[in-house]
VEXDO-323017 format. One record per residue: residue number from 1; residue in one letter; x, y, z of N, C-alpha, C in turn. Coordinates in steps of 0.2 Angstrom, whole numbers, plus 5000, padded with zeros to 4 digits. Example, Ala and Ser with C-alpha at 12.3 -4.5 7.8 and 13.67 -1.06 7.14 Angstrom:
2
[r 1, "a", [5066, 4972, 5039], [5062, 4978, 5039], [5066, 4984, 5039]]
[r 2, "s", [5064, 4989, 5035], [5068, 4995, 5036], [5064, 5000, 5039]]
***
This chain:
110
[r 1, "x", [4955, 5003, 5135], [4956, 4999, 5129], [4964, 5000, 5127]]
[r 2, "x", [4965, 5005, 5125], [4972, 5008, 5125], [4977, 5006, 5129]]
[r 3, "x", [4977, 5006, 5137], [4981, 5003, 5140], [4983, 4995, 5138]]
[r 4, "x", [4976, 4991, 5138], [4976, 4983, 5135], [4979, 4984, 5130]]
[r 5, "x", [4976, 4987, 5125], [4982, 4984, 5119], [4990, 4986, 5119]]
[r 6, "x", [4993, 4993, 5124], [4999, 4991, 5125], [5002, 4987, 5128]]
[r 7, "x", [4997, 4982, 5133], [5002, 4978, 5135], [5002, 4972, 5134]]
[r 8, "x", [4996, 4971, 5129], [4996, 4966, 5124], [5004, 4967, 5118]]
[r 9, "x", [5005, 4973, 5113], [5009, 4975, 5112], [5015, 4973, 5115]]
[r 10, "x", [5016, 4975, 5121], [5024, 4973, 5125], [5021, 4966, 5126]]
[r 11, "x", [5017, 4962, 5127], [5018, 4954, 5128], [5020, 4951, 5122]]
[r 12, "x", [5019, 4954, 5117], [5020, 4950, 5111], [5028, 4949, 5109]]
[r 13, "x", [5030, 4954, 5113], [5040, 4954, 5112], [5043, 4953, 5119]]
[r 14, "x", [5040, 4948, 5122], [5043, 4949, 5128], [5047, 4942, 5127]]
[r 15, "x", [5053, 4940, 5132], [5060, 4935, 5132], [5057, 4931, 5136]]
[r 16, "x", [5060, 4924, 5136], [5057, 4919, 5139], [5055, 4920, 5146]]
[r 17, "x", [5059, 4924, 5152], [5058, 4925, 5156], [5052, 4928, 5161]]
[r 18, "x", [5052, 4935, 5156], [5047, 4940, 5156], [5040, 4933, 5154]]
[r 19, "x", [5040, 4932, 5151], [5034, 4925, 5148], [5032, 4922, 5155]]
[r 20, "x", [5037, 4917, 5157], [5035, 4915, 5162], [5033, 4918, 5170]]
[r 21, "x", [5036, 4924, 5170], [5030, 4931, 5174], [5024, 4930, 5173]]
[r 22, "x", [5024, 4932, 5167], [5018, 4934, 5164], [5011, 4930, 5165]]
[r 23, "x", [5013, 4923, 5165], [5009, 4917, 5165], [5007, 4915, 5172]]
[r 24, "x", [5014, 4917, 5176], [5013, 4918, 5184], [5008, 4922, 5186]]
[r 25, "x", [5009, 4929, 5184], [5003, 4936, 5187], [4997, 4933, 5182]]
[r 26, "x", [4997, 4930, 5178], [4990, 4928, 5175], [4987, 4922, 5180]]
[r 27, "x", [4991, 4918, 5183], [4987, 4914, 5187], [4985, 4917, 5196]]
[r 28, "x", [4987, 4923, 5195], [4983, 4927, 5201], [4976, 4929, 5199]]
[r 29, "x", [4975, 4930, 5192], [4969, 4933, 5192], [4965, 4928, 5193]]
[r 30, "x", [4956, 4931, 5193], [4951, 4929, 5193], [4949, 4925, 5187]]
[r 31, "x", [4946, 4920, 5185], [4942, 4916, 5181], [4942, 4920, 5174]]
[r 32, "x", [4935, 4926, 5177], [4932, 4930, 5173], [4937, 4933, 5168]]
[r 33, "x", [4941, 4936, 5174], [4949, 4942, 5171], [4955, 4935, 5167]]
[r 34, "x", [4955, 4932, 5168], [4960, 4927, 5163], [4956, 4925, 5156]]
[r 35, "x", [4948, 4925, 5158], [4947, 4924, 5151], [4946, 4929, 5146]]
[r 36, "x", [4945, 4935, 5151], [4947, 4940, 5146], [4953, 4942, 5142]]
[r 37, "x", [4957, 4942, 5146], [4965, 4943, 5147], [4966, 4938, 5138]]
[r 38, "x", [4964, 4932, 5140], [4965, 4928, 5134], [4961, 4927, 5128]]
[r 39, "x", [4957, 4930, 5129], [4952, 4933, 5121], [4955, 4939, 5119]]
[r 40, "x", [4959, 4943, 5121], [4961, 4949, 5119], [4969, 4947, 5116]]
[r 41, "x", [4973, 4942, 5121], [4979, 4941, 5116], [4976, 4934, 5109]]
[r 42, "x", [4972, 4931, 5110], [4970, 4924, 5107], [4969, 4930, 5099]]
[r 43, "x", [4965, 4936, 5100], [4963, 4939, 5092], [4970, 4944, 5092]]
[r 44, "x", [4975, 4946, 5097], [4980, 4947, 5093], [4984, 4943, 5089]]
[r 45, "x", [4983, 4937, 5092], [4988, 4934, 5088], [4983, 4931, 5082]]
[r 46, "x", [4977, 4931, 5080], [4975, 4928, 5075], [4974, 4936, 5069]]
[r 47, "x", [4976, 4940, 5074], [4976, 4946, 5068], [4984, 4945, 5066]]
[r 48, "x", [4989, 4944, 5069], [4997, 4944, 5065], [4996, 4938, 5061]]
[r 49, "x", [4994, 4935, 5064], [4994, 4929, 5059], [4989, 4930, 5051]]
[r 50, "x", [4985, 4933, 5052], [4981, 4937, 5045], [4987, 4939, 5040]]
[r 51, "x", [4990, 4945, 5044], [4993, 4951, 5042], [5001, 4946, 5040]]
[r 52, "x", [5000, 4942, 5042], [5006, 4937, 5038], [5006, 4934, 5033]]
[r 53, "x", [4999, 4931, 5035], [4997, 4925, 5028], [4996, 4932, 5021]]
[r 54, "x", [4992, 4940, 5021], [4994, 4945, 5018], [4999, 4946, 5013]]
[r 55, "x", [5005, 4947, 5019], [5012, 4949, 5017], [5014, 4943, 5013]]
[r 56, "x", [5013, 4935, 5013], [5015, 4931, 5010], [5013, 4932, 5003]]
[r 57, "x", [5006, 4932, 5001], [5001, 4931, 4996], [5005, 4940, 4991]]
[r 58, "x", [5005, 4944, 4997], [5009, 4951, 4990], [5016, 4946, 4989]]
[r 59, "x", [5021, 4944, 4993], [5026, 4942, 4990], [5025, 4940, 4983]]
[r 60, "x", [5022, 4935, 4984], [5023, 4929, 4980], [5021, 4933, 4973]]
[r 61, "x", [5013, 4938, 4976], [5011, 4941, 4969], [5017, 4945, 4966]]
[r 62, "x", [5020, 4947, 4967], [5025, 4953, 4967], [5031, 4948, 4963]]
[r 63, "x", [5032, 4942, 4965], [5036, 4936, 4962], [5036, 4934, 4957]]
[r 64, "x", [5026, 4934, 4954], [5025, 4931, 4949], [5025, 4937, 4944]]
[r 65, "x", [5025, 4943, 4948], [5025, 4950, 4943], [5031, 4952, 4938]]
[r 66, "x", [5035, 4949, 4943], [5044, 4947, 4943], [5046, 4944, 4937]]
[r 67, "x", [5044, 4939, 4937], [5047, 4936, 4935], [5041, 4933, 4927]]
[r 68, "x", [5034, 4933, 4928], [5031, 4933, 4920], [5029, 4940, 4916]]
[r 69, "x", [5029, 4945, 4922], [5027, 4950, 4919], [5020, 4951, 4923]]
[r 70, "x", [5018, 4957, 4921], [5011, 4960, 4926], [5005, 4957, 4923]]
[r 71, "x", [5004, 4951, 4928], [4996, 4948, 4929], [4991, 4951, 4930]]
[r 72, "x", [4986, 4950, 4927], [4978, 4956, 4926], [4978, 4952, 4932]]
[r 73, "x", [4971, 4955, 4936], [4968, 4957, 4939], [4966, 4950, 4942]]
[r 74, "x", [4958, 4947, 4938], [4957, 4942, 4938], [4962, 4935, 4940]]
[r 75, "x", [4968, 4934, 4939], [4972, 4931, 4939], [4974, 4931, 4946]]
[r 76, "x", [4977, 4939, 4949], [4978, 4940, 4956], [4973, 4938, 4959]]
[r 77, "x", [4970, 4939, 4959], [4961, 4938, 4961], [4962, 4931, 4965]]
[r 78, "x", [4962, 4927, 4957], [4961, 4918, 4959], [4968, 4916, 4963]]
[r 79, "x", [4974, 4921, 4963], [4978, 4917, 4967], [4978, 4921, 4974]]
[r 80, "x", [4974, 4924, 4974], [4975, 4927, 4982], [4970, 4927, 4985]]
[r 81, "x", [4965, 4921, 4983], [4959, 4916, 4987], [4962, 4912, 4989]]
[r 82, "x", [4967, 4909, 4984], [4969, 4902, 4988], [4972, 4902, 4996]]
[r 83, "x", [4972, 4894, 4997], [4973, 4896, 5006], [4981, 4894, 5007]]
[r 84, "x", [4984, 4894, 5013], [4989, 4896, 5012], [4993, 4890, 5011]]
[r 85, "x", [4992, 4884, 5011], [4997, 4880, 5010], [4996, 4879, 5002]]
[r 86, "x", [4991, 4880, 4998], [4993, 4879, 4990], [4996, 4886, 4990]]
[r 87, "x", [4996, 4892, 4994], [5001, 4898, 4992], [5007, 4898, 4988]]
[r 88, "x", [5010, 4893, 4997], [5016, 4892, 4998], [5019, 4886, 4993]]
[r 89, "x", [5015, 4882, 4992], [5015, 4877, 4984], [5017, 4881, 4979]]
[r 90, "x", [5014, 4887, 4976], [5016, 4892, 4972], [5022, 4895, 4972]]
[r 91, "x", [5022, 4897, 4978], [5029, 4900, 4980], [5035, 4896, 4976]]
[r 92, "x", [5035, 4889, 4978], [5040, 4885, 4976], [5039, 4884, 4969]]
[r 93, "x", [5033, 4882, 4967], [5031, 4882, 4959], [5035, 4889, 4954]]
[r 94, "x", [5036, 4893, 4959], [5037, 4899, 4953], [5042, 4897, 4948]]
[r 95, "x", [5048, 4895, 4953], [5053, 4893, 4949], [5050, 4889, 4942]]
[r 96, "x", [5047, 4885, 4941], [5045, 4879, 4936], [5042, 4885, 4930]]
[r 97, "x", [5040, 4889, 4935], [5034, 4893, 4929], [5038, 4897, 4922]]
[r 98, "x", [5037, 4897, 4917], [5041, 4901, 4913], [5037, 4906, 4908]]
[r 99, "x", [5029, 4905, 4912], [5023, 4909, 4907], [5019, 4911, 4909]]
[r 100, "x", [5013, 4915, 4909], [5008, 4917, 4912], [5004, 4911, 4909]]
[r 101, "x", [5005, 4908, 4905], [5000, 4902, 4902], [5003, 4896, 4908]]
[r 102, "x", [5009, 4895, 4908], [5011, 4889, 4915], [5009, 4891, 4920]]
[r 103, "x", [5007, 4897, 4922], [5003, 4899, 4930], [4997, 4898, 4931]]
[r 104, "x", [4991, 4900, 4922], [4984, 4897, 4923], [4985, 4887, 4923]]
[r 105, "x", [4989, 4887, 4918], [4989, 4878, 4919], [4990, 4876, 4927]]
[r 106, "x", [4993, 4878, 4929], [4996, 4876, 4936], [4989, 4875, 4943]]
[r 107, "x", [4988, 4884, 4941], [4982, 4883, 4943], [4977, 4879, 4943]]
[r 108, "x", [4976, 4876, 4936], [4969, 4873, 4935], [4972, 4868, 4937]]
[r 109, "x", [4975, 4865, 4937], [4978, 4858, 4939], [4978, 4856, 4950]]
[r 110, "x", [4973, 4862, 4950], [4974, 4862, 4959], [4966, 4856, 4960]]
***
């Protein structure tokens, strides 16, 4: 397993060329080995992609910390269920916000 995941690792920064290798020696393998091959990058990439939508949701928290002051708990709570494209609504909304009472208003109005 170790091996595969470093070379999952090295696929994921590989240059256009090294890619289209890549896809070449994938079309050597077997059925069975390509499906593999491709369940194991399909949940890497659906794990960076988590660990992204993550890192967006602390920004933003970290924005609203910024800029209204430190938000209880319950608050971060409700805003880091939301999915990601109301997140990123937020994100642009912080500007308008000018109060921890304009960021429950906001909310409720989703």
């Amino acid at each position: 397993m170790q091996l595969i995941s470093g070379f999952i690792d090295t696929y994921l920064r590989l240059n256009k060329i090294e890619k289209e290798k890549f896809q070449t020696e994938l079309g050597t393998l077997i059925t069975e080995e390509k499906e593999e091959v491709m369940q194991i990058v399909t949940s890497w990439m659906e794990e960076g992609i988590e660990r992204g939508i993550e890192r967006e949701k602390n920004l933003i928290i970290r924005q609203i910390n910024r800029k209204l002051g430190q938000i209880n708990l319950e608050l971060e709570t409700k805003i880091r269920s939301l999915n990601i494209e109301i997140m990123e609504s937020l994100g642009e909304a912080i500007f308008d916000l000018e109060t921890v009472a304009d960021l429950q208003q906001w909310l409720d109005n989703l």
